[in-house]
C-alpha positions, 0 to 999 in steps of 0.5 A: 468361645471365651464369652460363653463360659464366662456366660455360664460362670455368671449366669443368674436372673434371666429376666433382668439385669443391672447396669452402672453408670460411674461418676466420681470418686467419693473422699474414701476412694469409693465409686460414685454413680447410678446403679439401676436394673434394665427389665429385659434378657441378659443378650450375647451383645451384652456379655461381648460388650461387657467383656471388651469394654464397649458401654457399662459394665454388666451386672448380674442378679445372682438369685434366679426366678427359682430362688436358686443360684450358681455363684455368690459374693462378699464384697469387701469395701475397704480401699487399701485392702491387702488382698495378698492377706487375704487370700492367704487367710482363705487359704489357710481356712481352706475355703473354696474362694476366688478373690476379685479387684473391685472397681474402687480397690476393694474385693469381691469374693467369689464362691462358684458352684458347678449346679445351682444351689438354695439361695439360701445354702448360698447366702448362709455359707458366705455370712460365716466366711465373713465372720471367719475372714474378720469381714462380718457386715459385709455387703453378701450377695445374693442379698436375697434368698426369696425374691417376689417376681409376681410383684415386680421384684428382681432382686439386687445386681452385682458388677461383673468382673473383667469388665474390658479384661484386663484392661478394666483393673478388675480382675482375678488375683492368684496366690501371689498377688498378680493378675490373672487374665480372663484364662487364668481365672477360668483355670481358677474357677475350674480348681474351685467351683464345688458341687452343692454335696462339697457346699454343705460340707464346709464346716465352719467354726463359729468364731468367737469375736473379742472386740476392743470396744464392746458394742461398739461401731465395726469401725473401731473394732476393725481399726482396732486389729488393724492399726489406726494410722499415724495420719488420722490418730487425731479423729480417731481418738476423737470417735472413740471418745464417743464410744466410750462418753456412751459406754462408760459415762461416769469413767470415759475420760481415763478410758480415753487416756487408756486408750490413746496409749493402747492404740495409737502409735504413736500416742498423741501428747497429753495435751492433745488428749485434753483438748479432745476430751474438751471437745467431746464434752461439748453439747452437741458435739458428742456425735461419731464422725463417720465421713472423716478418716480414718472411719469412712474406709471401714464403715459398716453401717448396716451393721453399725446400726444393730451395736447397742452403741453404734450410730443410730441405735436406739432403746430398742434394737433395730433390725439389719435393715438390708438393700433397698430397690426402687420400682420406678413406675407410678407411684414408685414400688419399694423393695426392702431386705429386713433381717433377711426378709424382702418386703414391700413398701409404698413410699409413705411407708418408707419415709414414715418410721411408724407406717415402716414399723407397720410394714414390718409387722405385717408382711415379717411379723417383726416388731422394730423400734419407732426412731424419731423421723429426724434419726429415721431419716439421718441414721438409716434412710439416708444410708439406704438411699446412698445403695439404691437400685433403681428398676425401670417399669414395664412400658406397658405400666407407664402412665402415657402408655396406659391412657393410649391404649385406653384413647384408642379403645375407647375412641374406636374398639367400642361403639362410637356416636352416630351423629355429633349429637349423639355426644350427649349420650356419653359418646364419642364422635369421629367425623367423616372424613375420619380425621378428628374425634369428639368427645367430653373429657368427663365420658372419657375420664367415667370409662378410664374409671371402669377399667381401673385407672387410678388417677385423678381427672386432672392428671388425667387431662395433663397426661391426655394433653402431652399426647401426640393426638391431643388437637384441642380443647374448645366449647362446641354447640350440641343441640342447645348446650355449649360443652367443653369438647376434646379434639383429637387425631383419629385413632386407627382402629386395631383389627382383632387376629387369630391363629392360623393354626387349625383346631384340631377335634379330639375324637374319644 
């Protein structure tokens, strides 16, 4: 069946997926929507589904719990990409990669491998791709080349493709630019899926960048190759004002002169030029437009961050700071890539730059800059939070579940009062009918301690309360005191089960 090889082209973590639901499209033509990570197997329903449209497409984590792959990805997003140039570039290069639409009109590149190979091997060959196809800073999945699964952690998914075929836009492109249908792709996978010997082969070149604007954004520099567009001159002219305001601060005004004549076809009139010059000499308004075209369809903001004039940089250069993952159990659990460490975080440690950089010293010896918390916040959480994939929590860790199974066993798998009065003792009581059980709110909230509970008594109460148990709360005479009791629908009893398989003595 078709399903089952497109199953083993993609297959990755099997204890974890991720879905997407799509919402609109942002100003720059990217997909806006909730990415989030379903704890659970990868079932043959969700790969037809998948296939035929039916529900939101699949998405795989490609690193497994051995912190191996079989296939990995660049994903360009760029949403008037020539994709016919750029397969004509991998061509040329000799690079062993399968192009993908994506679902905004950007590219994933694929790299198969017909056994798994080292995270690492994987990530690391498809970084050098990038640089070689002029795409440095891409989004390079696997992100991670570890992944922590003893602590929660699942790594970061990638929407598959063929999501209802065809029909979903995001398919395989041949050499000529057409379409290939789910056969076709297969008859391409089989062409260039390679051997982990035929991986660590590929020599790739290191290519020396020369850069219009030294140190500057990715932005600019890419537009710079690529044409700034008669459409967007205006803003363009006006980010790289910025860049040179920064770079060059005693010449940046003829720098903006110079540059207007060099980049921009065709050149905006020179009293269009000294109204901008104007404009970025104003205090305040000295600040990169990243969100306005033509920036916003090559930006690049992890990697921006790391430019000695990019958005964000500060005295000290700050790490590649990578994908963030939330754990949404309670209290969340963060996961984070920095320079290619994943790390964890609580969320104090997340919003606070001074406990991150703690973070960072502590589980990857790192020692990163301090931003200010409005720059922490502006320049780097906000653009991390934009990427965020949420992980849903065991159900067993959820906080209702946690303080049912704790009612249960404290109500009836222990010992229990004799007689009402016997609540005094730190007793619960179930009467004879068996319909309701007593006890102090107090007792109860001692024994949750005992066994780890981690919340307080009054989250205790409200959680107790929102249960389909939970009778009432009133004060009851016992013996000469007035206590405020807790009334509750008796629990049943859980019987403890063995195997039925015989022990079988071993005889030496």
């Amino acid at each position: 069946m078709k399903k089952d090889k497109f199953k083993n082209i993609f297959s990755g973590l099997t204890i974890a997926y991720g879905q997407y639901q799509p919402g609109e499209r942002g100003e720059n033509g990217k997909q806006q929507g909730k990415a989030f990570i379903v704890r659970g197997t990868v079932t043959e329903e969700l790969w037809e589904n998948h296939l035929t449209g039916k529900g939101p497409a699949l998405g795989i984590i490609p690193i497994t719990e051995n912190n191996d792959c079989r296939w990995g990805c660049i994903d360009i997003d760029e949403y008037n990409l020539d994709h016919v140039g750029l397969i004509k570039s991998i061509r040329n290069l000799k690079l062993p990669l399968i192009v993908c639409r994506s679902k905004s009109g950007g590219a994933h590149v694929f790299l198969f491998t017909k056994e798994n190979i080292p995270a690492s091997l994987m990530q690391s060959k498809l970084k050098s791709f990038a640089i070689l196809l002029g795409y440095e800073g891409s989004e390079i999945f696997p992100k991670q080349t570890e992944i922590l699964v003893d602590r929660g952690d699942t790594g970061n998914f990638l929407n598959l493709p063929y999501h209802n075929e065809m029909k979903g836009l995001r398919y395989a492109i041949n050499d000529t630019g057409a379409g290939c249908t789910l056969e076709e792709f297969y008859q391409l996978y089989d062409v260039f899926a390679c051997s982990k010997e035929a991986v660590e082969k590929i020599k790739t070149e290191e290519k020396k960048i020369e850069e219009a604007f030294p140190g500057g954004p990715p932005c600019l520099n890419k537009l710079a190759s690529i044409g700034f567009g008669e459409g967007s001159r205006n803003n363009a002219l006006f980010n790289i004002a910025v860049y040179y305001k920064q770079a060059n601060p005693d010449t940046w005004e003829d720098e903006i002169v110079k540059a207007n004549m060099e980049f921009m076809e065709p050149p905006l009139s020179n009293s269009e030029v000294q109204q901008l010059i104007k404009s970025v000499n104003r205090k305040g308004y000295d600040k990169y437009r990243c969100k306005d075209a033509p920036i916003n369809s090559v930006c690049q903001s992890g990697l921006c961050r790391t430019k000695r004039f990019g958005v964000g940089f500060g005295e000290e250069e700050m790490p590649v700071l990578g994908s963030l993952t939330k754990y949404s159990s309670t209290p969340p659990q963060w996961f984070l890539d920095v320079s290619g460490t994943r790390i964890e975080l609580k969320s104090e440690q997340l919003y606070n730059p001074g406990m991150f950089a703690l973070a960072c010293l502590d589980q990857a010896n790192l020692v990163v800059p301090v931003p200010k918390p409005k720059d922490w916040k502006q320049h780097f959480l906000k653009p991390m939070m934009q990427n965020l994939q949420e992980v849903e929590p065991l159900e067993s860790l959820n906080p209702t579940n946690e303080i049912l199974g704790l009612l249960q066993d404290w109500t009836t798998n222990r010992q229990s009062a004799r007689t009402f009065d016997d609540i005094l003792n730190k007793l619960p009581f179930t009467d004879e009918k068996r319909e309701f059980t007593y006890f102090r709110m107090e007792d109860f909230y001692n024994f949750c301690k005992r066994n780890h509970w981690e919340k307080d008594k009054t989250q205790t109460g409200n959680l107790l309360k929102q249960l389909d148990e939970f009778v009432e709360e009133s004060r009851m005479r016992v013996k000469k005191q007035q206590p405020r009791l807790i009334k509750i629908k008796t629990m049943k009893q859980t019987e403890p089960t063995t195997s039925k398989i015989p022990f079988q003595e071993e005889h030496f």
